[in-house]
KEKE-3310 file (N, C-alpha, C; in steps of 0.2 Angstrom, whole numbers, plus 5000, padded with zeros to 4 digits):
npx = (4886:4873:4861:4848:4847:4858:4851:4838:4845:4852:4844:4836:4844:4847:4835:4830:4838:4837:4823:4827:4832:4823:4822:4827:4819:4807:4794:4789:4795:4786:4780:4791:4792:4784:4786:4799:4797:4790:4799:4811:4803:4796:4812:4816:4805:4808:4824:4820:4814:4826:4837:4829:4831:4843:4846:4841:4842:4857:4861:4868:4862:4848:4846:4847:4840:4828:4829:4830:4817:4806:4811:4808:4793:4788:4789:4784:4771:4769:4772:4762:4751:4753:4751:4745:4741:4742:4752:4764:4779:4787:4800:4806:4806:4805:4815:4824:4821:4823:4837:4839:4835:4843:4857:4854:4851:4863:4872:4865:4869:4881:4890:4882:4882:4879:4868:4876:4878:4870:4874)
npy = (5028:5028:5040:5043:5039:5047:5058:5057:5056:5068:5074:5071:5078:5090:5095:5093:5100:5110:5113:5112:5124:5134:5135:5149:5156:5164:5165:5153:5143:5133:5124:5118:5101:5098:5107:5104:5089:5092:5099:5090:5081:5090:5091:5077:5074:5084:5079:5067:5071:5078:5069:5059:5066:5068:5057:5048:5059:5065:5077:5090:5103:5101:5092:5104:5113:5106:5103:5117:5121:5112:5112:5127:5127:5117:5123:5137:5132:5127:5140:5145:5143:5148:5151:5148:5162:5168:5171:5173:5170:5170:5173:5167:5152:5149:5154:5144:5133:5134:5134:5122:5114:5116:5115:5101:5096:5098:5090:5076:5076:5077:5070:5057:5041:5034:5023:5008:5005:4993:4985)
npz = (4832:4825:4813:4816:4832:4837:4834:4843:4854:4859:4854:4866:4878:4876:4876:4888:4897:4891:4898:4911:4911:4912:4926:4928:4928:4938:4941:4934:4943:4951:4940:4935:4934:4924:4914:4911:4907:4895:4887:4887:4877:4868:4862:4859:4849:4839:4838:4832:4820:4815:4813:4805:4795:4791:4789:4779:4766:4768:4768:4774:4773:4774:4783:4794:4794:4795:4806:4813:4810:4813:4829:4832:4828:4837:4847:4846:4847:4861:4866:4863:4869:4883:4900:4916:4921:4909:4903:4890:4888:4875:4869:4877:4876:4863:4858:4864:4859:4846:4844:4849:4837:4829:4833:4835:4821:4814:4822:4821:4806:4806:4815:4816:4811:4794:4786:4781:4764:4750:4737)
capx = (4879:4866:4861:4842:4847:4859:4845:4835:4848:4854:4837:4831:4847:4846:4829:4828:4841:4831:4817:4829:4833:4817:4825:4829:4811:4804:4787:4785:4796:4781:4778:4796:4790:4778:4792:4806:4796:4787:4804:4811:4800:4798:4817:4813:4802:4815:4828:4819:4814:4832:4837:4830:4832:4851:4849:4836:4845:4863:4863:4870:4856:4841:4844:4849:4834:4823:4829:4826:4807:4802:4811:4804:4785:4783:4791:4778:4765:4769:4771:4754:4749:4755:4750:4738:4741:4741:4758:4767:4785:4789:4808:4810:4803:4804:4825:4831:4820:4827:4843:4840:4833:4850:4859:4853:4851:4869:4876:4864:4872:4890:4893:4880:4884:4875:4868:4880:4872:4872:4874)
capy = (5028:5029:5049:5043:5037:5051:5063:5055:5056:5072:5080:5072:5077:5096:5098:5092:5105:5118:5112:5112:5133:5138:5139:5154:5162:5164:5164:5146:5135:5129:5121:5114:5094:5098:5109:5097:5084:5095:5101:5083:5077:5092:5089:5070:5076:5087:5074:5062:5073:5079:5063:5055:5067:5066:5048:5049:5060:5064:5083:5097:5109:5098:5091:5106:5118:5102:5102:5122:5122:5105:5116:5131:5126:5113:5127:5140:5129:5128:5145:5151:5140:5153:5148:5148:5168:5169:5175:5167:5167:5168:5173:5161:5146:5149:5155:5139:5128:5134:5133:5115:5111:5119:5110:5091:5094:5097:5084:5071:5076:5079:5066:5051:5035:5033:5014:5004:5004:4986:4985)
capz = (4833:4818:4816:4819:4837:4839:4837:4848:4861:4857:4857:4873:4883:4874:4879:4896:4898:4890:4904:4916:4910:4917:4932:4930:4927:4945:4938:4931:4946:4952:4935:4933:4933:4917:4908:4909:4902:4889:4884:4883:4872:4860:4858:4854:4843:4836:4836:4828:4811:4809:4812:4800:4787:4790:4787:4773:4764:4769:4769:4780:4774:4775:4792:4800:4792:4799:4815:4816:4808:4819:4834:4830:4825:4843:4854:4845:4849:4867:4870:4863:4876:4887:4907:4920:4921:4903:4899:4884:4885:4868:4867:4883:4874:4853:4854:4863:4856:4840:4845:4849:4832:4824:4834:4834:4815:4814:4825:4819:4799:4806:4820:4817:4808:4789:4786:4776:4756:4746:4727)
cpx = (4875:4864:4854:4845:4852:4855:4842:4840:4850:4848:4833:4836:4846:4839:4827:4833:4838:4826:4821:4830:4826:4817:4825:4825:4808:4797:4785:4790:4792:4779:4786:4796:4790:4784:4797:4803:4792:4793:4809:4809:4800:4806:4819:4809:4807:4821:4826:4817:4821:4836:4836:4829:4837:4851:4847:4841:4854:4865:4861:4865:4849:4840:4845:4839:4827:4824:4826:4819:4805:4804:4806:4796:4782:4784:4786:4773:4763:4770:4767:4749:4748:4755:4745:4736:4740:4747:4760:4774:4788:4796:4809:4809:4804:4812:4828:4828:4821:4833:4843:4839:4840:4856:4859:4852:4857:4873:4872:4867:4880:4892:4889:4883:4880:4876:4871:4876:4875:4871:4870)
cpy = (5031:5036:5049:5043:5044:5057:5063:5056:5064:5077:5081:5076:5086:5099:5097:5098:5111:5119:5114:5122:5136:5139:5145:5160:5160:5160:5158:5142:5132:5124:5117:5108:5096:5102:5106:5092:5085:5097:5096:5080:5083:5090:5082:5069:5078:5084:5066:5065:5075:5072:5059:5057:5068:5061:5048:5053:5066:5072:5085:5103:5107:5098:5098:5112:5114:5102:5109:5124:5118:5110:5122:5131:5125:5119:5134:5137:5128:5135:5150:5148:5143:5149:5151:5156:5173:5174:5170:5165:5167:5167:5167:5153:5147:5149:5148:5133:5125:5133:5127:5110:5110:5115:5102:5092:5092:5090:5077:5070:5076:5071:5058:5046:5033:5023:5013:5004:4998:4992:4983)
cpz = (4827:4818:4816:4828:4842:4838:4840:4854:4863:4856:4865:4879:4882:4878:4885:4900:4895:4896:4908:4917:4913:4923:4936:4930:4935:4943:4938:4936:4949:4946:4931:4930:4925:4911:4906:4905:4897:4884:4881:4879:4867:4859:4855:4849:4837:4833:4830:4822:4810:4810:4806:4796:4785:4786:4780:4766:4763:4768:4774:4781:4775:4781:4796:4799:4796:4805:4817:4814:4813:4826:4833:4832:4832:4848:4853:4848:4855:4873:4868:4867:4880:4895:4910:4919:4915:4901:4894:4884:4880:4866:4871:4879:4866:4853:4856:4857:4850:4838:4846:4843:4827:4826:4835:4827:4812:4816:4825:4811:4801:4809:4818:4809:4802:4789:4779:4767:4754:4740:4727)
residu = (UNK:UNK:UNK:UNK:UNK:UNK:UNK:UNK:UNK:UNK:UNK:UNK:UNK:UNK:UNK:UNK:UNK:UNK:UNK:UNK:UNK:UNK:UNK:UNK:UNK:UNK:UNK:UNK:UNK:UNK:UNK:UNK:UNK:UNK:UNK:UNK:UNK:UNK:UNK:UNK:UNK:UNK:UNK:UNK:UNK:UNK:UNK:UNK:UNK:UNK:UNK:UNK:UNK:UNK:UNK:UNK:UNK:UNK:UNK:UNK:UNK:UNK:UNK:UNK:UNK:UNK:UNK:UNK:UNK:UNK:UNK:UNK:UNK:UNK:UNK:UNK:UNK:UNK:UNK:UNK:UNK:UNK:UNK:UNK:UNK:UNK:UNK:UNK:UNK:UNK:UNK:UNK:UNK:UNK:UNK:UNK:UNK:UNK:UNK:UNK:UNK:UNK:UNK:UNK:UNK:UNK:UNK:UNK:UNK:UNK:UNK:UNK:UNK:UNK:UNK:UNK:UNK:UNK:UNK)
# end
């Protein structure tokens, strides 16, 4: 699998399991729908910049730095959002998100497949 396609996959299945963690906060399961598929897509977000800077440029440290900034930054962004009540969630929302960056940036540079190069 090509390590754009693997981080698209590998972010969407990451993050919808991050959405799916919300579970565990009382608070927000009325809002379960809207976090799963807010959490899915930041990780598609996610997957698609360390992805294609696995590919792009074929380092360990680039892709992974890209995965946790891009994680990082969308997961900030959605927990100064906060919710109807106005709490934010920060640690709940910024650590996995983070951890999801670090990880697809990884297994898009470790596991995916680089495009063939001509002469």
């Amino acid at each position: 699998m090509s390590k754009l396609i693997l981080g698209l996959v590998a972010g969407a299945v990451l993050g919808c399991l991050d959405g799916l963690s919300a579970w565990f906060t009382p608070e927000v399961r009325d809002q379960m729908l809207s976090i799963v598929i807010g959490s899915t897509f930041k990780g598609l977000l996610t997957g698609l910049a360390a992805g294609w800077v696995a590919k792009k440029w074929n380092s360990m440290t680039a892709a992974v730095l890209v995965g946790l900034g891009v994680g990082l930054a969308l997961s900030y962004a959605v927990a100064a959002l906060g919710d109807d009540a106005g709490n934010h969630y920060y640690l709940q929302i910024v650590l996995p998100g983070s951890i999801l960056g670090l990880i697809v940036g990884f297994a898009s540079q470790r596991f995916g497949r680089g495009s063939p190069r001509t002469a």
